[in-house]
N, C-alpha and C positions, 0 to 999 in steps of 0.2 A: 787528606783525600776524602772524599764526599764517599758517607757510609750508601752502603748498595745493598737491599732484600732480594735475593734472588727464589723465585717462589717455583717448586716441583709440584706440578700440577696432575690431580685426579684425572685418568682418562673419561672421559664420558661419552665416548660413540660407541653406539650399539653391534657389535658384542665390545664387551670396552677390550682394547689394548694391554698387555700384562708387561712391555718394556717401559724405561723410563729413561730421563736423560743422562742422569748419573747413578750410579751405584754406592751405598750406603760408605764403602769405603772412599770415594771420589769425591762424595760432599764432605766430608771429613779433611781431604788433602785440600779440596778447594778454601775451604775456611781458613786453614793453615796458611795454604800460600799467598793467598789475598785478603787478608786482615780486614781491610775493608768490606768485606762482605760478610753477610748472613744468609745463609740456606733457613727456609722453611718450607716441610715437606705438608701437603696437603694428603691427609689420611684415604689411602685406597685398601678395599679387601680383597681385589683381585692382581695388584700390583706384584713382579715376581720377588719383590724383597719386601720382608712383610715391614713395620710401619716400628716396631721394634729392633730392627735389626741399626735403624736410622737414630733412634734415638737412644741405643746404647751407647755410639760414635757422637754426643754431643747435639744432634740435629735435631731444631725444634718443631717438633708435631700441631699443627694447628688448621682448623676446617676453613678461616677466615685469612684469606689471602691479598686482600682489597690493601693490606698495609705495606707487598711486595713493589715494586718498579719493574723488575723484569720476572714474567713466567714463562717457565720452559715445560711443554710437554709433547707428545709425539703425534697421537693421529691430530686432525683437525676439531680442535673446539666446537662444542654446541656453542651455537649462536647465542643462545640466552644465560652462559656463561661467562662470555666476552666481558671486562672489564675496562670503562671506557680509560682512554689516557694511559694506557701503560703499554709497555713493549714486549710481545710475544715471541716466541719461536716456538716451530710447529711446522712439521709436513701439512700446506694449505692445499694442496692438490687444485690450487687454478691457474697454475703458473702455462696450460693449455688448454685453458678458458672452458672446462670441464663444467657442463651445466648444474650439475647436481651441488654444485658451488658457488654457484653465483651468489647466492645472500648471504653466503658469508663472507667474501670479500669487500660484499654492498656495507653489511655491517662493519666490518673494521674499520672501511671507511668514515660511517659515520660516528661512529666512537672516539676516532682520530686517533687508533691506535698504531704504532710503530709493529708494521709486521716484518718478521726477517723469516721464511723461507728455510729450512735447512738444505732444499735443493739449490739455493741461487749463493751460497755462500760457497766461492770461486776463487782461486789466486788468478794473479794478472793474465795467466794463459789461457784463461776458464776452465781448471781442471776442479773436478766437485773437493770440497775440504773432508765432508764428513759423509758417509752414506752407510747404508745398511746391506749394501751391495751383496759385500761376501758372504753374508747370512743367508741371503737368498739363495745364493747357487750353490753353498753346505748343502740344504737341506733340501732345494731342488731336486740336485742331481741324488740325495738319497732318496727321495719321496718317488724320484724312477724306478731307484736299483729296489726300493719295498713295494712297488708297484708289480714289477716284472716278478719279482717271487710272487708275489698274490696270484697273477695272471694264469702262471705257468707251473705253479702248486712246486716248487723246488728249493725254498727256503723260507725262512719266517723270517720278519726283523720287528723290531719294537717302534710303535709310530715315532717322530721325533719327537712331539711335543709330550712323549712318555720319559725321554730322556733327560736325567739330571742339564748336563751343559755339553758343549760340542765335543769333549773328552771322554763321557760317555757315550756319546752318539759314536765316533770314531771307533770304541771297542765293541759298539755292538756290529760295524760295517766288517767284523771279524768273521761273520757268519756267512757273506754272499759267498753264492757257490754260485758262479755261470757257468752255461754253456758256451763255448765257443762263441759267441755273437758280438757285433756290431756294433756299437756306439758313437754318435755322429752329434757333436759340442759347438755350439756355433757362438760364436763372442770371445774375446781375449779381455776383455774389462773386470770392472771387480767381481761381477755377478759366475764371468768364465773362469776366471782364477780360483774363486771358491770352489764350482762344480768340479773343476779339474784336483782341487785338493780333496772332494771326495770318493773321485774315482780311482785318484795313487792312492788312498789310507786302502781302498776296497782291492788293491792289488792289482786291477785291471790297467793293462800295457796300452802306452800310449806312442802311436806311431802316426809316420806324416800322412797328408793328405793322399801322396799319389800313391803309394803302398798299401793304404786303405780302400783305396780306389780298385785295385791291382793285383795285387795278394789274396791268396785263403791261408787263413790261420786255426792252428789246433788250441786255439787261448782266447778268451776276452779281450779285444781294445777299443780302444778307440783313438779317435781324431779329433782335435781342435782347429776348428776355421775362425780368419778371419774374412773381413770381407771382402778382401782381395780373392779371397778361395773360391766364391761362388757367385761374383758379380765379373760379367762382362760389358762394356761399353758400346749401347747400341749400334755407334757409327765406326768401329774398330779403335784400335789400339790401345796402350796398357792402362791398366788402374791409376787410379789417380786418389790419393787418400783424400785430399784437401778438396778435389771436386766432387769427389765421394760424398763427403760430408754435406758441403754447401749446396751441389744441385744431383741429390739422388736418381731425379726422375731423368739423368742423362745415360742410367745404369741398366742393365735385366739381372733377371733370376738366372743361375746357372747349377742351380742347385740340386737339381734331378740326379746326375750321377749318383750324387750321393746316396738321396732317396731310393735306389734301385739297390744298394750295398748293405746301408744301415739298419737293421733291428730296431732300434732306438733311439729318437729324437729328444737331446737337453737341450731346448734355447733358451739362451742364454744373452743373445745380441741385443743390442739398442735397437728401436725400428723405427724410421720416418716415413709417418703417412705417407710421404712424397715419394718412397722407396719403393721399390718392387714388391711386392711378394713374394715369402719363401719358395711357394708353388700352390699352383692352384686346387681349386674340387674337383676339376677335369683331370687333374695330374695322380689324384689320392685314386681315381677309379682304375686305373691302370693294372694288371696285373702285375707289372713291374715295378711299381707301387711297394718297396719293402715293408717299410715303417711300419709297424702296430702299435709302439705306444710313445709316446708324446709327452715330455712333461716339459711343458711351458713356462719358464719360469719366469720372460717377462710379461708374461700373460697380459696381451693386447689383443682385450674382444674384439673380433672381426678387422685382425690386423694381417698380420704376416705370415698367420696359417691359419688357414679357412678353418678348422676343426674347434678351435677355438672360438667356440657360441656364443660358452659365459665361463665367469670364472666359478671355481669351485672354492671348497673350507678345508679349512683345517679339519673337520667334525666330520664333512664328507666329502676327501680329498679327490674322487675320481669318475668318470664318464666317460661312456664308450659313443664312440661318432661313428656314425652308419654315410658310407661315403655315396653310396646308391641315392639315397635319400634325401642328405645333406641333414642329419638329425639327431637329438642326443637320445641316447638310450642308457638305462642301467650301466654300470659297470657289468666288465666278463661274462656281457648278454647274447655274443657269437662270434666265434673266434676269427671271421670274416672283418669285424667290426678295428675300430682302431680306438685302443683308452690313451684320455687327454687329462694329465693332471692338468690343475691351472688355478691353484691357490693363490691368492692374489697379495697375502701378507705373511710369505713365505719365515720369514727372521721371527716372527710374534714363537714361530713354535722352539725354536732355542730363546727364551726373551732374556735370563741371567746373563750368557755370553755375548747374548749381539747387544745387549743394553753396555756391559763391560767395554768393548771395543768403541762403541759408540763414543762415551762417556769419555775414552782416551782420548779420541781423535778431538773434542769438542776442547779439552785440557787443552791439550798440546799447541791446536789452531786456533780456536775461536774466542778464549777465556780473554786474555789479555788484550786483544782488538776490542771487546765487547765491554771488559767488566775495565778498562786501562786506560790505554788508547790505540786508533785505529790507524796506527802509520800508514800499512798497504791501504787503506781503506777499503777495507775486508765488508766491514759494515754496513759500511756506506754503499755500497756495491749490492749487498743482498738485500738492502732494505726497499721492500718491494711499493709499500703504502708508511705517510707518516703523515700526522695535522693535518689529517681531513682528506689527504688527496694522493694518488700515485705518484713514487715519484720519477722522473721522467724515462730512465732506463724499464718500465713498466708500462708505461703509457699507453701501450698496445692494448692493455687490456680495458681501454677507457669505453668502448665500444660492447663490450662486456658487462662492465658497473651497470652500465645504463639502461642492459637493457630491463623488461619490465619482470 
């Protein structure tokens, strides 16, 4: 079998990235199980395994990667690091023609390199293979529950990204103390099932939508929606998932109950431009209007909830939205106001554990299609550009390359 360099690459976007594709013990299993291959880690000092830890386990450390065939690393490559002729994976973020990317898809192109996407790598049903989902909605839905202590001065928590790994983070979720209130979970996907595993470690009781709706309780819950829960069908009759999906703008917002019950908004849902809106800035003026604080977790600027502007850091995770105004202001700058986390690379703050899961799922799925052969044609399928040119399941985006 044809020897294979597979190369782990330094992140280099500004602030750089501290997860990686595999964890020190994973390139170690992979060398193992695939003989035909070679890990070489390209030396990072912000990486959350230091560079050491890689080359106790056999992994050779070197700055000069031009000798690799395939490099794998997480956010999107600087352009002037692109290496023409070789085959990358990498969240490219243009797969929705996202302008702040356009030259770097122009560039791959003209490097003629084999790009594969870790969003477009799909089994036959199109379900995602590998995603960083659940990390996101971990630490979402904590970066709420340490939001609303800040807010309401009633408990302290440790940021996450002060936290060893998600096991850590779990014993410090030992400390909330709510009151009585509301919480309102919108998504069942990977992003909802994370938030959801942080709200049962946090003890808070989760009950159904129409009880939440309907009930007063002497206890913290919440609710999990999906979008059967808060979309109605303009012209009547019942939900339709599969129309759902394919033609959203046939849907409305039905959301408002909720908003009039809820203390606190985790979203968590997928959103198509073409979809409704959560609710509108007409809707947040409302005194009926519950909500005060918001942690976005798929944080889509000026998507599905008006309050979200822009997004926020890791470094400074919060902002308060003046619904009068339509304007950000300070955090816990008046208690009228409504705070909107909206961290936008939610998983970087646990990067040990969501690098770990990562790292399995890429094992498990992608190794052997990739580094072997591509039976399902897993490959084939996510390869977005290769020699020079998109290839045709991409095509859409030709109008895109082009432009200037």
């Amino acid at each position: 079998m044809q020897k294979i360099k597979l190369g782990l690459i330094r992140e280099g976007k500004t602030p750089p990235d501290k997860r990686v594709a595999f964890t020190p013990l994973q390139a170690e299993e992979i060398q193992q199980r695939f003989t035909h291959v070679k890990i070489i880690l390209q030396p990072s000092s912000v990486r959350c395994f230091k560079d050491n830890e890689y080359q106790e386990l056999g992994i050779e450390i070197a700055e000069d990667i031009s000798q690799c065939d395939i490099l794998m690393g997480i956010k999107e490559v600087p352009i002037a690091n692109l290496l023409a002729n070789k085959t990358y994976l990498f969240f490219s973020h243009t797969l929705k023609k996202q302008p702040y990317n356009r030259s770097l898809l122009q560039e791959v192109i003209k490097k003629k390199i084999q790009l594969i996407d870790y969003e477009t790598l799909k089994d036959h049903q199109g379900n995602r293979l590998v995603a960083f989902g659940r990390y996101a909605g971990i630490v979402g839905a904590y970066n709420g529950l340490w939001a609303y202590g800040k807010r309401h001065n009633i408990f302290e928590l440790r940021r996450a990204n002060e936290c060893f790994d998600v096991n850590d983070l779990k014993l410090e979720l030992r400390k909330v103390n709510l009151k009585p209130i509301k919480i309102v979970l919108t998504g069942a996907g990977r992003v909802g099932k994370g938030a959801m595993e942080t709200l049962d470690t946090a003890g808070i009781r989760k009950v159904n939508p129409s009880d939440f709706l309907s009930q007063y309780f002497t206890e913290p819950v919440y609710t999990q929606l999906s979008s059967a829960d808060y979309h109605n069908r303009k012209t009547g009759g019942h939900f339709n998932r599969d129309e759902f999906h394919n033609h959203p703008e046939l849907y409305e917002s039905n959301f408002l109950p909720f908003a009039k019950e809820a203390d606190m908004l985790l979203a968590g849902a997928f959103w198509n431009p073409s979809a409704p809106k959560l609710f509108t800035k007409e809707d947040m003026l409302s005194n009926a209007f519950k909500i005060k604080l918001i942690a976005d977790i798929t944080c889509d600027i000026n998507g599905s909830i008006p309050s979200t502007k822009r997004a926020s850091t890791i470094v400074d995770p919060l902002y308060d939205y003046q619904p009068t105004t339509d304007s950000i202001e300070p955090r816990f700058s008046n208690e009228q106001n409504i705070t909107v986390m909206a961290v936008d690379n939610l998983p970087c703050e646990l990067p040990r554990s969501a690098s770990e899961e990562f790292g399995r799922d890429l094992i498990d799925r992608i190794l052997k299609p990739l580094l072997v052969e591509d039976v399902d044609e897993i490959i084939e399928r996510a390869t977005m550009a290769e020699k020079g040119m998109l290839t045709p399941t991409f095509s859409y985006l030709e109008d895109y390359i082009n432009q200037a």
